[in-house]
N, C-alpha and C positions, 0 to 999 in steps of 0.2 A: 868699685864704684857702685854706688846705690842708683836705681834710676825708679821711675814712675813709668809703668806701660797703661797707655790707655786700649786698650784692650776689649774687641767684640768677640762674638763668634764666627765669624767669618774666617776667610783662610789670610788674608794680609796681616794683621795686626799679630794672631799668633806668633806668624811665622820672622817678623820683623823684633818678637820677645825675643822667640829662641834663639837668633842671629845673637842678641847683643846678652845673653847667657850664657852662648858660647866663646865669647870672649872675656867670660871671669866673672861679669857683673852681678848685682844682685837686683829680680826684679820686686817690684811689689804693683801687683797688676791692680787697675782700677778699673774697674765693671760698672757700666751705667745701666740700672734699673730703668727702663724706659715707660713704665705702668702708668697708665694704663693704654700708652700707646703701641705696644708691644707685649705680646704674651712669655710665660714663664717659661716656654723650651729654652728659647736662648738663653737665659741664666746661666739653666743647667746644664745647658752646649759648654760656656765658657768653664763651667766646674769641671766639666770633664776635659777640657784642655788645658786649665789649669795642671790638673792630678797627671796628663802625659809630659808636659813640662817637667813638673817636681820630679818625674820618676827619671828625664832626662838628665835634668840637671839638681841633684838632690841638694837639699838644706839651702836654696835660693831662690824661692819662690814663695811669697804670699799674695793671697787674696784681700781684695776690700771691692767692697758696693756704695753705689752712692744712690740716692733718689731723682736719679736726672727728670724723671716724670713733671717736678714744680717747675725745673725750667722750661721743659717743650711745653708746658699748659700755658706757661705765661708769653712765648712766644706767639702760638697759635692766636690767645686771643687779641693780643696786643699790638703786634709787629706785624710789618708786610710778610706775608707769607709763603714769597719768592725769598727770604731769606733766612727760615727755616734753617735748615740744614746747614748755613753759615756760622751763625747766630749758635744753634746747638754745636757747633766744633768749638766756638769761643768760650762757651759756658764749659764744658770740658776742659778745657787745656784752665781753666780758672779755678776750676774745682784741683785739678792735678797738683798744680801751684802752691794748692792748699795741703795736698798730700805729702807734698815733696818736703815741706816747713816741718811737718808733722814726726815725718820719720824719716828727716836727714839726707835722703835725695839729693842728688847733684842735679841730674836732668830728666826730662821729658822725653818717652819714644812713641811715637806714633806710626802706623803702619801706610800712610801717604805712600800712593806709589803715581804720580803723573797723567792728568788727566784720566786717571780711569773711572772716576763720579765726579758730580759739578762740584761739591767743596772741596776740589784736588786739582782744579786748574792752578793754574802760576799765581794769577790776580789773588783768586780767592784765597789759596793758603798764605798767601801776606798780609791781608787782608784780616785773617781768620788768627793770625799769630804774634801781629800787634799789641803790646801791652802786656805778653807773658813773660814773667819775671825769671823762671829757670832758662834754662837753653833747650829747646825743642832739637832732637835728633830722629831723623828719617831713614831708618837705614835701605829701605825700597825703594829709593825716590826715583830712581833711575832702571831699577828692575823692570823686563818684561814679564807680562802676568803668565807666563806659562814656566818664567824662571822660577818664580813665586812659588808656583804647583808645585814644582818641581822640589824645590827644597821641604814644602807642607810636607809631600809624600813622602821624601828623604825618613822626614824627622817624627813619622805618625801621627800627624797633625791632620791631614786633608779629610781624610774617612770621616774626623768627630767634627770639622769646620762644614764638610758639606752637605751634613745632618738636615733632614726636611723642617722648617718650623714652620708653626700656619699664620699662612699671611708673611707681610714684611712689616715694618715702620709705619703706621695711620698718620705720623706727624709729617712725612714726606712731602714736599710739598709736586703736584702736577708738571709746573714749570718753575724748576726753580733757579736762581743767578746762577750765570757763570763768569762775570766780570764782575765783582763786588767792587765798588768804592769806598775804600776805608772811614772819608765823609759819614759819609750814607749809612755803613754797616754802623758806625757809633750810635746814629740818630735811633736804629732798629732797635740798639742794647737798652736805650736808654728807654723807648717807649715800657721797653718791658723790663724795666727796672733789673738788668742783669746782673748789675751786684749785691745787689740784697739776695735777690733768689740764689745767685751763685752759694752764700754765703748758709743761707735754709740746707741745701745740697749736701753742702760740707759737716755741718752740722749731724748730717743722717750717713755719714759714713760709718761702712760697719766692716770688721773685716770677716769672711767667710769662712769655713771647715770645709775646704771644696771634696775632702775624703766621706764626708758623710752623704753623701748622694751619686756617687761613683756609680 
């Protein structure tokens, strides 16, 4: 099975690739460019967990980038900004949608693991999963985060996930929802015209060399 990982540098998201590459699959990991709300370490975070994957799991692993940048600009100026972070998981799993059509995908994995940030309560990831046309699979949803570590560490993932970057996310919002209303979160997409931008995003996907900056 082909799947779409939507994929940070953080330690969840790798570690919930590697899970579903060690059951056969093939991933093709989706990297969101965050520019200029986020600087270039992380890219190169993800490149280099990318390159410990592939050497894990050989000949099943590609990279691709998208410009998620035009969607958080358009959120920021447009949308309530308690729902940020919502609003960007939507545009995501939209864009992925788009990847999956691309290169034959079945489904969607995301590194969700249970309340552990505000777009990962119950509400919001229903909320935030509405309208995605593949099947979203979670394989952490239920994982304690030190289970999480646990397997990062396993599989040499943790050391490159929990690399220093400067700064976090500028898009982040202060106070942001954690009971989104599905209502509500439409009304936000649609201020900021989230299908066209989604659509810009797609447009700018690129796939990566993640061996040339190893």
């Amino acid at each position: 099975m082909r799947f779409v990982s939507l994929m940070s540098g953080g330690i969840d998201s790798p570690t919930a690739t590697h899970i579903m590459l060690g059951r056969g699959h093939e991933a093709f990991i989706l990297n969101m460019d965050n520019d200029p709300f986020l600087g270039p370490e992380e890219l190169r975070k993800v490149e280099r967990l990318a390159r410990r994957l592939a050497e894990l799991h050989p000949g099943r692993v590609r990279l691709f980038r998208a410009p998620h940048g035009i969607d958080l600009a358009a959120f920021k100026d447009k949308s309530n900004l308690r729902y940020t972070c919502i609003l960007c998981k939507r545009a995501m799993l939209r864009v992925a949608d788009i990847l999956c059509d691309r290169v034959g995908a079945e489904i969607i994995v995301m590194g969700d693991s249970m309340g552990q940030v505000a777009s990962q309560t119950l509400y919001n990831m229903a909320a935030v999963s509405r309208g995605t046309r593949h099947p979203i699979v979670r394989p952490l949803i239920g994982f304690d985060k030190l289970d999480i570590e646990h397997i990062s560490r396993e599989a040499g993932l943790f050391e490159i996930s929990i690399g220093k970057t400067e700064g976090g996310c500028l898009a982040v919002p202060r106070y942001p929802i954690i009971s989104a209303e599905s209502a509500r979160l439409e009304q936000e997409a649609e201020k900021a015209d989230l299908e066209n931008t989604v659509k810009k995003v797609a447009e700018g996907i690129r796939e990566i060399d993640f061996n040339l900056n190893y």
